[in-house]
C-alpha positions as CSV (number, residue, x, y, z in Angstrom):
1,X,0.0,0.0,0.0
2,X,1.3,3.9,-0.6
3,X,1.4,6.2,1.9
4,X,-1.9,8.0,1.3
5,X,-4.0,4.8,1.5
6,X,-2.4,3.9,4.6
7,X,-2.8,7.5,6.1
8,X,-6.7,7.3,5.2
9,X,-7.1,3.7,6.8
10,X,-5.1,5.2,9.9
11,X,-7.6,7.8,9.8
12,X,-11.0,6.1,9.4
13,X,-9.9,3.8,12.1
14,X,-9.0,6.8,14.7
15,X,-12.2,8.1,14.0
16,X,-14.2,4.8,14.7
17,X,-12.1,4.8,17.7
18,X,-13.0,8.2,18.4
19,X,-16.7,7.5,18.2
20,X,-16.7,4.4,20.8
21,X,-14.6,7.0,23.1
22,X,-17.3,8.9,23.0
23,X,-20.0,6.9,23.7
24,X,-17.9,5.6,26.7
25,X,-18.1,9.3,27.8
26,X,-13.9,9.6,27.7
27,X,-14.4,12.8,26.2
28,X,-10.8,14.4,26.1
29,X,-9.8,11.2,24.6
30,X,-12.2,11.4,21.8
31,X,-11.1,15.2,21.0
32,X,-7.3,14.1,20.8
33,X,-8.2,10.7,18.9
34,X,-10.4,12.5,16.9
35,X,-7.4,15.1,16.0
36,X,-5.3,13.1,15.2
37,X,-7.6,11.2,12.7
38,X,-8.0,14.8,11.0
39,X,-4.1,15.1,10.6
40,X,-3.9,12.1,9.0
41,X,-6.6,12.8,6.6
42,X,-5.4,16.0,5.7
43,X,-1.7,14.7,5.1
44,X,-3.1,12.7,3.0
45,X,-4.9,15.1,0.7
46,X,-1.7,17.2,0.8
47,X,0.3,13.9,-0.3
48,X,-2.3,13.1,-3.0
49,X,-1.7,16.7,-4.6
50,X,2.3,15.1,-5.2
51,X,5.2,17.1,-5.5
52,X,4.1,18.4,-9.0
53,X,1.1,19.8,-8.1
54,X,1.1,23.5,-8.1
55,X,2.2,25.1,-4.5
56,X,-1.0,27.2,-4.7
57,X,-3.2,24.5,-4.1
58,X,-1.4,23.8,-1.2
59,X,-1.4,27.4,0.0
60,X,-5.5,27.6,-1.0
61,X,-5.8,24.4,2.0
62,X,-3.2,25.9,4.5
63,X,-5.4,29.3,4.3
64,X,-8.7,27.8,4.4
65,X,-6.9,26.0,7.6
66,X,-6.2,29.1,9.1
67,X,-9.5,30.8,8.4
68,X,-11.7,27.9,10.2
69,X,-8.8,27.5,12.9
70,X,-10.7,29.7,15.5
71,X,-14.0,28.0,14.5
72,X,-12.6,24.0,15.1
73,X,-11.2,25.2,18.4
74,X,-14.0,26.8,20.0
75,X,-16.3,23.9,18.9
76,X,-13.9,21.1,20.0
77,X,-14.1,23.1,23.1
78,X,-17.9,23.2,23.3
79,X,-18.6,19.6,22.1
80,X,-15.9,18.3,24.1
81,X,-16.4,20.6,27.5
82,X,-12.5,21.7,27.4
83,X,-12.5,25.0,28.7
84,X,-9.8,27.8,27.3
């Protein structure tokens, strides 16, 4: 297997984890098991734009990163009852 189908069956199996820690009420657990399975998704799409793919799509998903930042934080925080 490449690296990108590994990094998506990494992912879909963190976030199954993720869902049983939730129902087992481990909340904090679920929010950094759930993190982590968004990382390796989003390495993922970044490796499947290869190293010939223009740099601006690249830069388009950084931004778009950076604009919903904020956003992901404060409902992680709300979802997962972390306070700031």
């Amino acid at each position: 297997m490449d690296e990108i189908t590994l990094r998506i069956k990494k992912a879909e199996k963190l976030l199954k984890d993720a869902e049983n820690e939730l129902e087992m009420g481990m909340h904090e657990r679920c929010c950094s098991t759930a993190y982590y399975a968004m990382f390796h998704a989003a390495k993922a799409l970044l490796l499947s734009l290869g190293e010939n793919s223009r740099n601006s799509q690249r830069d388009d998903i950084l931004n778009l990163e950076e604009q919903r930042k904020t956003w992901i934080e404060q409902d992680f925080r709300k979802n997962c009852k972390i306070s700031a």
